[in-house]
C-alpha positions as CSV (number, residue, x, y, z in Angstrom):
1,X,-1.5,-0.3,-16.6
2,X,-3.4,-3.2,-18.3
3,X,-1.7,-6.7,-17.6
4,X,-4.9,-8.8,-18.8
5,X,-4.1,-11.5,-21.8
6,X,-4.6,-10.3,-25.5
7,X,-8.5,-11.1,-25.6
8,X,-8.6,-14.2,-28.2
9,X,-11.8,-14.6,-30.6
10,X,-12.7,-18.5,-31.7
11,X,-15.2,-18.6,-34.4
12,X,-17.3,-22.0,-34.3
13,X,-19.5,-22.8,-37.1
14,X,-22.5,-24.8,-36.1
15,X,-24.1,-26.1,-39.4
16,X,-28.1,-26.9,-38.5
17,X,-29.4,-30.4,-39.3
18,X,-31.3,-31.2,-42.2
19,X,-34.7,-29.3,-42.8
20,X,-33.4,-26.1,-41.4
21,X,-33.8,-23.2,-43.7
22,X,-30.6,-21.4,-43.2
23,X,-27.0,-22.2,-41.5
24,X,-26.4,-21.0,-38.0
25,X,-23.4,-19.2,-37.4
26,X,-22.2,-17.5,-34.0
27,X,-19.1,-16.2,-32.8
28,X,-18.0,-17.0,-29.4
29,X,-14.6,-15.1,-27.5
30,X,-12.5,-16.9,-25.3
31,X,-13.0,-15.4,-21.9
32,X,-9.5,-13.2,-20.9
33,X,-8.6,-14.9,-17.6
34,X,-9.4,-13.5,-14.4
35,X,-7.6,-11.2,-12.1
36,X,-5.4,-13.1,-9.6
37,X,-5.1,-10.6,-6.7
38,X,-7.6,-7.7,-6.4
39,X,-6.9,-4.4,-7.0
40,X,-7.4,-2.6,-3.4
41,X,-6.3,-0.2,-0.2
42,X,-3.4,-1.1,2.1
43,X,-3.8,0.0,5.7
44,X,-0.4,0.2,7.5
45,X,0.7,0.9,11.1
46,X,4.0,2.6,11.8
47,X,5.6,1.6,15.2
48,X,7.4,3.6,17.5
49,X,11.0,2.6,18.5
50,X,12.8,3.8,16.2
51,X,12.9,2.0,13.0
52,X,11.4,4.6,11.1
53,X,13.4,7.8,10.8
54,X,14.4,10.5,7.8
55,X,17.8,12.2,7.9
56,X,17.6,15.9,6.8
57,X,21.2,16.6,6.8
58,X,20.9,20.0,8.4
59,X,18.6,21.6,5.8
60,X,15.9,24.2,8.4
61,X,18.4,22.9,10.8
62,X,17.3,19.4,10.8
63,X,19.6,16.0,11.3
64,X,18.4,12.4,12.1
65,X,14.3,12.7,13.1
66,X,13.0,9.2,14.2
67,X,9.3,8.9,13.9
68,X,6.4,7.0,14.6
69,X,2.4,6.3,13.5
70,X,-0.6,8.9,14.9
71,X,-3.6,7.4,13.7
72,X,-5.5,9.3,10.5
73,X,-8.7,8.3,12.1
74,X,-9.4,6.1,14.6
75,X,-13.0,6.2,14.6
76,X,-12.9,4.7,10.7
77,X,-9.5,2.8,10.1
78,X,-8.3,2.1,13.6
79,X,-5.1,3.1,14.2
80,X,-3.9,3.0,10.4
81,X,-1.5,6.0,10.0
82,X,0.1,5.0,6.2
83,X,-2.9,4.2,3.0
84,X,-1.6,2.9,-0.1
85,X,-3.5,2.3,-3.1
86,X,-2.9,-0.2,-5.2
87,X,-3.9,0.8,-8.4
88,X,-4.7,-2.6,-10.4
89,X,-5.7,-6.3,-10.3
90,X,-2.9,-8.6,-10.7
91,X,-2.6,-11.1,-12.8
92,X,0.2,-13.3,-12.5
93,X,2.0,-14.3,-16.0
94,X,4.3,-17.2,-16.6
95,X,6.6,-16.7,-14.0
96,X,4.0,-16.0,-11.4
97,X,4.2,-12.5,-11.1
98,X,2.3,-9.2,-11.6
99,X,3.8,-5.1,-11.6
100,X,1.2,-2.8,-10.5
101,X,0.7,0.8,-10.4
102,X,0.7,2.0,-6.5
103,X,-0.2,5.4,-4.6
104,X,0.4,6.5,-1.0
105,X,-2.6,8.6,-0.8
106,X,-2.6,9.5,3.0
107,X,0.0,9.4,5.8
108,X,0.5,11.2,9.4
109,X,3.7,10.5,11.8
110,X,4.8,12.0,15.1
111,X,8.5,12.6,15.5
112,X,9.2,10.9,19.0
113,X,10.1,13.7,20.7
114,X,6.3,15.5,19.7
115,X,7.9,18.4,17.7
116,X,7.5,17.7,13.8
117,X,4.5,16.0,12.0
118,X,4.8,14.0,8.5
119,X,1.6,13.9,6.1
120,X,0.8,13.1,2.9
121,X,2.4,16.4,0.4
122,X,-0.7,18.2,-0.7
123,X,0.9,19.7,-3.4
124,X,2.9,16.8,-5.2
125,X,1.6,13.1,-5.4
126,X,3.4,9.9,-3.8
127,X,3.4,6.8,-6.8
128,X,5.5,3.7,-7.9
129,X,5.4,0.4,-8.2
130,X,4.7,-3.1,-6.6
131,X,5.6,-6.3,-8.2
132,X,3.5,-9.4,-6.4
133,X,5.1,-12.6,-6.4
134,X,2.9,-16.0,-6.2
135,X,5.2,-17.3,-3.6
136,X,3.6,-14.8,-1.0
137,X,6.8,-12.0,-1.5
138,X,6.4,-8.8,-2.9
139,X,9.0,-6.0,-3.9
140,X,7.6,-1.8,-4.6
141,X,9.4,1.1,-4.9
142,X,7.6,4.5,-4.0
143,X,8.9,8.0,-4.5
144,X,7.4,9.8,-1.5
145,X,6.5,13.5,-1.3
146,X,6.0,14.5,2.7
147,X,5.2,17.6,4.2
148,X,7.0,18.1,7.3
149,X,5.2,20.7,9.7
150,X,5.6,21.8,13.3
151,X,3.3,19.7,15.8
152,X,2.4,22.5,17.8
153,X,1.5,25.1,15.4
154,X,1.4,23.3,12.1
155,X,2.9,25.5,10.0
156,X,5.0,24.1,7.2
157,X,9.1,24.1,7.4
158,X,9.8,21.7,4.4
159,X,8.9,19.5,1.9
160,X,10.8,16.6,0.5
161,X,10.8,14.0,-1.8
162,X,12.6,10.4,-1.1
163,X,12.3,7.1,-2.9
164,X,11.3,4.4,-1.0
165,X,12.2,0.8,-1.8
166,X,11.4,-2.6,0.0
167,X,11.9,-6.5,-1.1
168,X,11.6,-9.4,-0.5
169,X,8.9,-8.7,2.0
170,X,5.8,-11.0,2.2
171,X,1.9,-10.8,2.2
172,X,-0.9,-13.1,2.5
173,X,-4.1,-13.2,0.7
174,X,-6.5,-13.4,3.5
175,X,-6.7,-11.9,6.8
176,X,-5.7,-14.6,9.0
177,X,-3.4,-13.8,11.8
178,X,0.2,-14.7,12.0
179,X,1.2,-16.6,15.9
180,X,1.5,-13.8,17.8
181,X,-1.0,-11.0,16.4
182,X,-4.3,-9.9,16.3
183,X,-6.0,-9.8,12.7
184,X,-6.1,-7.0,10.3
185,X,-8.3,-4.1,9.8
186,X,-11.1,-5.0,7.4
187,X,-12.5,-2.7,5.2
188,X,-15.4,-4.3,3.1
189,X,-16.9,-2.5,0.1
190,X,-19.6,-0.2,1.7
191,X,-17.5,0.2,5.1
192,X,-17.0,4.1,6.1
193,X,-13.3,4.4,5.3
194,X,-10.9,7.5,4.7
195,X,-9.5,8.0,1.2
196,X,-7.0,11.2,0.4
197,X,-8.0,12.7,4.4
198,X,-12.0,12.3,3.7
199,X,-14.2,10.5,4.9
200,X,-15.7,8.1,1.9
201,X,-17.8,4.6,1.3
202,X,-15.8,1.8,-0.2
203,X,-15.5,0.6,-3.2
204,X,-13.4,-1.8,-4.9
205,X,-10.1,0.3,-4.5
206,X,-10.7,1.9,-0.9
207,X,-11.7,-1.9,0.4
208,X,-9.5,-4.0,1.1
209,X,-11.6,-7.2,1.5
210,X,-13.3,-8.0,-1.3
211,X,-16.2,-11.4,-2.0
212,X,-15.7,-11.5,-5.7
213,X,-13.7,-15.2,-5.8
214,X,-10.0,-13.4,-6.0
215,X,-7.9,-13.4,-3.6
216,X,-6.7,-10.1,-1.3
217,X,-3.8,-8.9,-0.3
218,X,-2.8,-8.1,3.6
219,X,0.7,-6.8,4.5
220,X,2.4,-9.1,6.8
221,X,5.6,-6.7,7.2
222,X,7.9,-5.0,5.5
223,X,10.8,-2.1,6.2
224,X,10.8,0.5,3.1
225,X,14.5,2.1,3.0
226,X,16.1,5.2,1.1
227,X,19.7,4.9,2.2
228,X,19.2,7.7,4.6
229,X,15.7,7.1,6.0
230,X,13.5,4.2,6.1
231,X,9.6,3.4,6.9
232,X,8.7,0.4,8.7
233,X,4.9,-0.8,8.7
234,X,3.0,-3.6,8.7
235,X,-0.9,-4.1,8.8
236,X,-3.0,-2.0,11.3
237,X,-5.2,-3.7,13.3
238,X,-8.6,-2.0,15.0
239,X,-7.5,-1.9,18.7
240,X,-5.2,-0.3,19.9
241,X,-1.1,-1.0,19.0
242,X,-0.3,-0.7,22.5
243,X,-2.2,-3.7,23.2
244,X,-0.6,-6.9,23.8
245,X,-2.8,-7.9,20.8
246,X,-1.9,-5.5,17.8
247,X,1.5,-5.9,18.5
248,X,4.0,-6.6,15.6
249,X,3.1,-10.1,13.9
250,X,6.0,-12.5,14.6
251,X,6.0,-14.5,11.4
252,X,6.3,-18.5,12.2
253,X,9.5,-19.8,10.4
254,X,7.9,-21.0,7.5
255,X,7.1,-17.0,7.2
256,X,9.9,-15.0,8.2
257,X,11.1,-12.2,6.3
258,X,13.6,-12.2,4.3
259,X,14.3,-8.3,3.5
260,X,17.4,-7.0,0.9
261,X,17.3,-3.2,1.3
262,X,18.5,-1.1,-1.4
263,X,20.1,2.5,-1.0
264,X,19.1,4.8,-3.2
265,X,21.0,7.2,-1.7
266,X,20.0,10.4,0.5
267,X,17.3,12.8,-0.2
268,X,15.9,13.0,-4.0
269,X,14.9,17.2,-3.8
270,X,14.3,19.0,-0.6
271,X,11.5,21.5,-1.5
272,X,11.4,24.9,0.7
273,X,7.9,26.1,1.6
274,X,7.6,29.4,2.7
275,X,6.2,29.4,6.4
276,X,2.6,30.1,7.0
277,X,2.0,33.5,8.4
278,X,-0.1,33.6,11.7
């Protein structure tokens, strides 16, 4: 999706001076303004505790699962357990905001008792939206396909699809650390990252910090909800989330939250998969 200004053309005239054979004539555009907030990879860490949970309303025999984040790879992205893409620069219009295209390309949570895992469908793809605001909020709605599979064995017992939606929650365009937390992951263009469960080099939309004069965008919190299920993350650090110093950020007042939740009610489709024989 393409939310750049109309490209404008100005035609000058420059008429020579006197002696010149011929009359100069050039046309020069009007450069299209630049991108506000680049386009880019969100690395997110799902805490234990129980804030994150999916209700499955007895379907394979399955109520209320809470859930927490087991790190995709911890030897490239830390302890990230949630990637999601988003899709386009933003440019902010009149009203100082921007809607982009967004992707959850990779996920992997631990239900707390050990005995399910949630990735990333392989079959169907997770998209939405994201609206940035200039005032440091953001709103996005995602409709999620996950894969839920037994820890120990792995083999599938459902697939379902939820929409996710969160707003009113608020980023910052650099990585500096809230009171109370240890900064963010980095991911520069060139870094050794993981993209769609590979290993890959950054570029502009695996990285998440970017040297190009726009600004980037860093997840301070925010609690995605489905009426019957909701995902809370905010941004992974390198260390270890048991340490004092990956902790959850604790926003300074001038930065706290302000979430509205929207239920959109219980689960979209539930999706059988046949069980994987031995």
């Amino acid at each position: 999706m393409n939310f750049l200004n109309p490209t404008k053309f100005v035609t000058r005239s420059l008429i020579g001076t006197v002696g010149l054979s011929a009359i100069a004539f050039c046309g020069v555009a009007e450069s299209v303004k630049a991108a506000d907030v680049n386009m880019g990879t969100d690395y997110l860490y799902t805490p234990g505790g129980g804030t994150t949970f999916l209700d499955f309303e007895g379907m394979e025999g399955l109520g209320l699962v809470r859930f927490q984040g087991m790190p995709i790879d911890d030897t490239k992205i830390g302890f990230t357990d949630t990637i999601v893409q988003r899709q386009a620069d933003c440019t902010f219009d009149n009203n100082g905001s921007c809607t982009i295209p967004i992707e959850m390309t990779d996920l992997k949570l631990m239900s707390l008792d050990g005995t399910l895992l949630a990735t990333q469908s392989l079959i169907n793809t997770s998209t939405g939206d994201m609206t940035i605001n200039k005032n440091g909020t953001f709103s996005s709605i995602l409709t999620a396909n996950v894969a839920i599979a037994d820890a120990m064995t792995g083999n599938p017992i459902i697939e379902i699809e939820k929409v996710f939606e969160v707003k009113n929650a608020r980023w910052s365009p650099n990585p500096t650390p809230v009171q109370g937390s240890a900064p963010p992951l980095i991911i520069n263009v060139g870094d050794e990252t993981i993209s769609r469960g590979e290993m890959v080099i950054a570029d502009d939309q695996t990285a998440n910090k970017h040297d190009n004069g726009m600004d980037d965008f860093f997840v301070l919190t925010a609690l995605h909800d489905s009426g019957n299920g909701t995902h809370d993350v905010f941004r992974a650090c390198d260390t270890d989330p048991n340490d004092l110093p990956c902790k959850r950020p604790v926003p300074e007042p001038s930065t706290t939250l302000g979430l509205l939740f929207l239920g959109l009610g219980s689960v979209v489709g539930m999706k059988r998969r046949d069980k994987a024989k031995k």
